[in-house]
Structure formats: C-alpha cells, structure tokens
matplotlib code that plots the C-alpha trace (Angstrom):
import matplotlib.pyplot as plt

x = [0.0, 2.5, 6.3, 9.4, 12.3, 15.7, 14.8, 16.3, 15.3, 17.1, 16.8, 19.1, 21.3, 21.8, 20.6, 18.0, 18.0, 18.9, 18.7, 15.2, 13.0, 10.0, 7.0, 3.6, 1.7, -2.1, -1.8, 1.3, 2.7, 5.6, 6.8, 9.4, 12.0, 15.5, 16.6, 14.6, 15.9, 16.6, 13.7, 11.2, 8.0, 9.4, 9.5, 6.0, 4.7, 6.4, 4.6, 1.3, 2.4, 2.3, 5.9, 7.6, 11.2, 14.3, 15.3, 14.0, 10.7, 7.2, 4.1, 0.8, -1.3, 0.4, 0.4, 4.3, 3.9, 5.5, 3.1, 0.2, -2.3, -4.1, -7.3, -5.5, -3.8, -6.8, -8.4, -5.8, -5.4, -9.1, -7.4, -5.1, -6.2, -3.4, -2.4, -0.1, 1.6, 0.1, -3.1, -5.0, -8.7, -10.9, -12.1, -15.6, -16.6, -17.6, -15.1, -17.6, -18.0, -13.8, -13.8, -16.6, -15.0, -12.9, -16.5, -18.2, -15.7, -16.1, -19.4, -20.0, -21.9, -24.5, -22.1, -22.1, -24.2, -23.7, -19.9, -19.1, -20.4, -18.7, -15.4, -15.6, -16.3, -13.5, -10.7, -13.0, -14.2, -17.7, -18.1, -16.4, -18.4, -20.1, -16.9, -14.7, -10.8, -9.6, -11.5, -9.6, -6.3, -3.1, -4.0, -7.5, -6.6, -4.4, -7.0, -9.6, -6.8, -6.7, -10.5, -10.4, -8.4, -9.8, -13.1, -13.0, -11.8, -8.5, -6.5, -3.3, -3.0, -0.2, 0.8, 3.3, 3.6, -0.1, 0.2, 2.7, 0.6, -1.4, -1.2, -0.1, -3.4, -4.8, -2.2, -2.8, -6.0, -4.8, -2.3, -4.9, -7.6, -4.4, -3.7, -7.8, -7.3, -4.5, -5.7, -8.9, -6.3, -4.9, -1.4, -0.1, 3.0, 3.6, 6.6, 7.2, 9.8, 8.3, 9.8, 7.6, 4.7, 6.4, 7.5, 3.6, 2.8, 5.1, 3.7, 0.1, 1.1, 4.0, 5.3, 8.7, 10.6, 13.0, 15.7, 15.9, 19.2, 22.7, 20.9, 19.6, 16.9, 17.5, 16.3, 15.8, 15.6, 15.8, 17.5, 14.2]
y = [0.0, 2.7, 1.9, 4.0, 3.3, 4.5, 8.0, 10.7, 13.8, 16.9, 19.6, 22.9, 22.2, 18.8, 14.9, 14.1, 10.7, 8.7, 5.1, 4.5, 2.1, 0.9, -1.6, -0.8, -4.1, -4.8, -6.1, -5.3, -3.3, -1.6, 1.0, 3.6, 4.6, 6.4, 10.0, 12.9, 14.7, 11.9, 12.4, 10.5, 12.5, 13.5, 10.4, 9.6, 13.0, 10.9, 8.0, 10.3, 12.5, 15.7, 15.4, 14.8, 12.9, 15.0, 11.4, 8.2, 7.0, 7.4, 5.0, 6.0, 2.6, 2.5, 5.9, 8.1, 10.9, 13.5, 13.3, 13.4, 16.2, 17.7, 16.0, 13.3, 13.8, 14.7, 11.1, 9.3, 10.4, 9.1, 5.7, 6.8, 7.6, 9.9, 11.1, 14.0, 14.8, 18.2, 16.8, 19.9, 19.8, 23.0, 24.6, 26.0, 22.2, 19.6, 16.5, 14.1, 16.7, 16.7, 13.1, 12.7, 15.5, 13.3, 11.6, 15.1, 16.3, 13.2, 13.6, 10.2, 12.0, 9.4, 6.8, 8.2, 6.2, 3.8, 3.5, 6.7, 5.8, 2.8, 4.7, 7.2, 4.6, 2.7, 5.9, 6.9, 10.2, 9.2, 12.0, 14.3, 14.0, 17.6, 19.6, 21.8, 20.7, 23.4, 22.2, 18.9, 17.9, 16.3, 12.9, 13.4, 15.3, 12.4, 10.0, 12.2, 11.9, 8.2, 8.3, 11.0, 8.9, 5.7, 7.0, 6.7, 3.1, 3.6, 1.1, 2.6, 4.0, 6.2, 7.3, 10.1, 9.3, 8.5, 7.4, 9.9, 12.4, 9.3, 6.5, 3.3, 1.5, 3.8, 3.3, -0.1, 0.2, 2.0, -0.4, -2.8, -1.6, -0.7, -4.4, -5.2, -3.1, -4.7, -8.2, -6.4, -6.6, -2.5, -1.7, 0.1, 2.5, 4.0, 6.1, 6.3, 6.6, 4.0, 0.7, -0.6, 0.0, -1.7, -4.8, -5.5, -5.1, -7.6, -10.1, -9.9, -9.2, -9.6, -6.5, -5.0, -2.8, 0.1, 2.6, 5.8, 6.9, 8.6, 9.1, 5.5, 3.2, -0.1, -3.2, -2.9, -7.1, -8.6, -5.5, -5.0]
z = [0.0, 1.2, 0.0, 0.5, -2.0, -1.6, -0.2, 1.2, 2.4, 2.8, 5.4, 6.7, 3.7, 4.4, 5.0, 7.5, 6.5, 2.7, 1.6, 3.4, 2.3, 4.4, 2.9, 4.7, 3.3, 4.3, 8.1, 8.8, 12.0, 12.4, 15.1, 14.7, 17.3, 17.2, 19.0, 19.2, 16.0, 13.7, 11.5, 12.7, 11.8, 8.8, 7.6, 8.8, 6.7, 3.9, 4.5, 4.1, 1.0, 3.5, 2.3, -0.9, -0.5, -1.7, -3.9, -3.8, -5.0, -2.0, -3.2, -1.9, -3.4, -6.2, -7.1, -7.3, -4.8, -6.7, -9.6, -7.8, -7.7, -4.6, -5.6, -5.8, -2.4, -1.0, -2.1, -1.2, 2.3, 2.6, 3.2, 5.7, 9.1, 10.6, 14.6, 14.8, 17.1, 18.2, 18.1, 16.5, 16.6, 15.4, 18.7, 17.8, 17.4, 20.3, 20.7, 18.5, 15.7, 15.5, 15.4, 12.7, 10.7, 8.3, 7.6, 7.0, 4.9, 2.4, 2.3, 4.2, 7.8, 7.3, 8.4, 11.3, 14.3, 17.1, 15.8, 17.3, 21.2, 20.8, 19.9, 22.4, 25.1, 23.7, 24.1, 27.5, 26.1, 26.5, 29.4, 26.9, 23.6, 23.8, 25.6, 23.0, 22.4, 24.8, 28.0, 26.8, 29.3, 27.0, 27.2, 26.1, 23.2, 22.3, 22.5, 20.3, 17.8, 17.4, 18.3, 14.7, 12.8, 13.4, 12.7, 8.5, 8.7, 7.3, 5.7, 6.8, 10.7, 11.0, 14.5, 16.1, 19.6, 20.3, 23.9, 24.5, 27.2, 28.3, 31.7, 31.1, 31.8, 28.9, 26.8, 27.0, 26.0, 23.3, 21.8, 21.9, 19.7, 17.1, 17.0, 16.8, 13.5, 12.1, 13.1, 10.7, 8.1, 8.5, 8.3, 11.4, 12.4, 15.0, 15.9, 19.8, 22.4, 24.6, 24.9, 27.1, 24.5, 22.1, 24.3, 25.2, 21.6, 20.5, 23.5, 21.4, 17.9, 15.2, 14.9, 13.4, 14.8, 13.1, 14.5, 12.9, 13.8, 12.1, 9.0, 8.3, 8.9, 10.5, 11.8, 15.6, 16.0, 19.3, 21.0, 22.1]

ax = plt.figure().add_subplot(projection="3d")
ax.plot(x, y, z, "-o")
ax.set_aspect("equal")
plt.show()
C-alpha cells in the first residue's frame, strides 16, 4: 500500500535521513524509534504524501507521490487515518463533531451512528463527547486523535507518539484496539519513544521494529 524506496530527504542544507526504504503491506505493524531529532516524523509526513522525498521514490497505493495532484492527495489520504503529534482539533466544534470530521468532509456523515459511542467509550471520552478541544487535558486530546483517525476506517494508521501524554493503563487500552485493526487486516505504524509499548505489543502481535538513527533506517531485531 504505502512503500518507500531508496529516499532521502534533505533539510538545513543537508541529509535528514537517505537510503530508506520501508513496505507498509495490508496487516502489517511496524513502530518507529530512534533519538529525538533523527527524522522520525518526517518520515511519517512521507509516508502520508504531507511530504515529498528530496530522492527516492514514496508509493501511496500504487500511485508516485510526486506526480500526484491535490485532488489526488486529497483522495488518497481518505485511506489513511493519521495522529499528529500536536493533536489539532478545530475549537468552535464539540469533541464528536472533531472526530466525525474526516467523515463530513467526504461527504459520508450518514455513516455516522452507534460507531461513534462505541469509539468514544473505547478511548473513555464518552463524558467528553459535547466539551470543546480546549477544555480537553493532554491525554484526552491524544486520544480524540486516534478516536479522529480511526473513525473513516482507514487502511493505513499512522501514528506520532499517540500514547505519549497518556497513563499506562490507557495506553494499554490503546495499543490494543491498534492491534484489533490490524488483526482487521490494517497496516499500522507508529513512531514512539516508549519501549515498554512496544514490548507489550510484540507479546500480542508480530510487529517490526525500526531505528531511525545517524541518518539511516535499520532493523531494531531482538534488541528489544
């Protein structure tokens, strides 16, 4: 679905990163680490065509990045459910309008029913459905994210950090309704600092792990 091949990306007049190349396939689940720095969300944005790579060749399902259009972009993203980092939510809307946004926008609002109580019970924002993003705490914010991005069914789940302001009993939670989805047959990644996350997620699920670190992508194996 999403393949990286060969690229580098330049920035401040010289390499973040070259010779990546990552294969998001249907089910598959990966999770990023490496310093702060490295180039971690920018290679993410890649993975999402936010970005275009400096060389190298990005796939977005089959399609070349860099000759895609922004209706085309646009589409495509469709398919990709994403959590930034900074978690920005418009602040004039109520938690559940944020979270069925991506479903408005498309045109799809009539989708929209018992899936959304079940996902806010599922990230506990239940009690939190009508508030506005700014009465939100850190965590919360986080979890509308995921809540946001899950909510269009994605075939790709791409995640910065997404249990990074929450505790661990809710990260747990979490972690497992990502591996629910790719058990549903979604590819996952997930960029994060915490080892412990990715330790319990390899207890319940095969994923691979990669180091972003001195320029270069590499296997993480049984480090972890």
């Amino acid at each position: 679905m999403i393949r990286l091949e060969n690229v580098a990306y330049n920035y401040g007049g010289g390499a973040l990163f070259t010779g990546v190349s990552l294969h998001l396939e249907p089910g598959s689940f990966h999770f990023l680490t490496g310093p702060s720095g490295t180039g971690k969300t920018t290679l993410l944005k890649l993975c999402y065509g936010e970005l275009l790579p400096t060389s190298g060749r990005v796939q977005l399902f089959g399609k070349d990045s860099a000759g895609m259009n922004r209706d085309e972009v646009a589409l495509m993203r469709r398919r990709i459910g994403v959590v930034h980092q900074d978690c920005q939510f418009l602040d004039h809307l109520s938690v559940a309008e944020n979270v069925v946004l991506p479903l408005t926008v498309a045109g799809r609002a009539n989708e929209v029913g018992q899936d959304l109580t079940d996902l806010l019970g599922w990230v506990g924002l239940e009690r939190q459905a009508s508030q506005l993003p700014p009465e939100l705490s850190g965590g919360e914010r986080q979890r509308a994210a995921l809540a946001r991005a899950v909510m269009v069914s994605p075939d790709v789940l791409i995640a910065d950090e997404p249990t990074g302001n929450v505790d661990w009993e809710m990260s747990q939670r979490l972690l497992h309704l990502l591996i629910e989805l790719n058990r549903m047959g979604k590819a996952v990644l997930i960029a994060t600092h915490d080892l412990n996350l990715i330790r319990a997620a390899k207890a319940q699920v095969q994923a691979r792990v990669l180091r972003l670190q001195g320029g270069e992508l590499q296997s993480a194996g049984a480090e972890l």
